[in-house]
N, C-alpha and C positions, 0 to 999 in steps of 0.2 A: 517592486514585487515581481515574483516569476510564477510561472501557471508549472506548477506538477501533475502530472497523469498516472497512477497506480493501478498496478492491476498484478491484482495478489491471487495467487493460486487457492480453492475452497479449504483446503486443509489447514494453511497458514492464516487464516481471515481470522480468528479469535489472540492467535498472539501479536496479528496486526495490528486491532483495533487496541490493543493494552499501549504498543508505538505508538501508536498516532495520539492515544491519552498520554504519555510522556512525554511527546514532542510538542503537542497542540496546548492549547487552552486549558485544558482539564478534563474531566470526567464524561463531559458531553460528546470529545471526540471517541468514545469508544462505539460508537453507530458511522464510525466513515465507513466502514464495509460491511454492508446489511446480507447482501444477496450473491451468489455465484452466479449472474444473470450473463455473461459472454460464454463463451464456445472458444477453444482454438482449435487449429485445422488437424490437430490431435486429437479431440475430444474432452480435451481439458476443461476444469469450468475455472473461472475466473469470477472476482468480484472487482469494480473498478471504483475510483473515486479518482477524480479532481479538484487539487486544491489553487488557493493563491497566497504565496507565504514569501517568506524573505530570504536571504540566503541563508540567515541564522540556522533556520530549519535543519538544511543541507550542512551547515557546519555542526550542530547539536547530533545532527547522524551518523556523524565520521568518527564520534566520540560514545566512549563509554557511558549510559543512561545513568541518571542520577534520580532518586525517589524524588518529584516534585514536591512544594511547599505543600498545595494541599491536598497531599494525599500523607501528611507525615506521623498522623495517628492511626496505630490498629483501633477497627479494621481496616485492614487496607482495601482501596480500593484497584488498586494499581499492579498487577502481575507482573513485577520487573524480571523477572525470570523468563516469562515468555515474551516481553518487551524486547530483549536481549536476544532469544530468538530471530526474532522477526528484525530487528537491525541485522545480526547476520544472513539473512535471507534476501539482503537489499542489492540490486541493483543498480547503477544509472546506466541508460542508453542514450544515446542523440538520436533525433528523428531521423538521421541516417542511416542507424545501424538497426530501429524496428523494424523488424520483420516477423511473418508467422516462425523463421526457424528460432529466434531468440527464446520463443515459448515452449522449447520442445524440451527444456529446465523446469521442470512442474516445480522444484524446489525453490524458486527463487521470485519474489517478489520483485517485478520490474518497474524503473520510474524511469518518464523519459520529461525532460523540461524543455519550456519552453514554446511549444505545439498546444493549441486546442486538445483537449480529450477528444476531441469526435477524428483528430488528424491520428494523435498516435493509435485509437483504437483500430483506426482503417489500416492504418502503416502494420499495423501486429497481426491483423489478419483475423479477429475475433469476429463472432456474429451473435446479435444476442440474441439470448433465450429466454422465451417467456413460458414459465411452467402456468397451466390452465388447473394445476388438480387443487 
């Protein structure tokens, strides 16, 4: 198993979470990115999630998305359209190469493996934000 750390820019977070129901378990993974709660030294807001999955994950990414088994009746649940999106929006980093300038790509949804979420979130440079309203 390896630890993935995401952190997907606010405007990408709804074609994400359709990825991560493609790539994941099913329909339950479309809440991996609830909230834009990080900051980058831009102003960017981010949503983040960390997983623990297998390489298969990593290889199903590198390939074109396929309508899972159960989502194979309209309606559909599944926006493979925006799923498709959001894989071409995908990054990998190594904990080397995180840094706050990596984020200065509002467009691109970064994963770095390998590292704690609390390592690459520090290495990225985020700070998070807790909205009070």
């Amino acid at each position: 198993m390896i630890r993935l750390t995401l952190l997907c820019p606010e405007r990408l977070m709804n074609d994400a979470n359709h990825l991560m129901m493609a790539l994941g378990a099913g329909p339950d993974d479309r809440r991996s990115f609830i909230a834009a709660t990080w900051r980058s030294a831009q102003d960017a807001r981010f949503a983040a999630a960390s997983i623990l999955t297998g390489s298969e994950w990593i290889a199903r990414l590198a390939k074109p998305l396929q309508r899972p088994d159960w989502d194979e009746a309209a309606p559909y649940k599944l926006n493979l359209t925006g799923a498709e999106r959001a894989r071409a929006a995908m990054r990998m980093l190594a904990l080397q190469d995180a840094s706050p300038e990596a984020l200065a790509d509002t467009g691109k949804i970064t994963i770095v493996a390998g590292a704690s979420g609390r390592e690459v979130l520090t290495a990225l440079g985020v700070q998070q934000v807790i909205d009070l309203d």
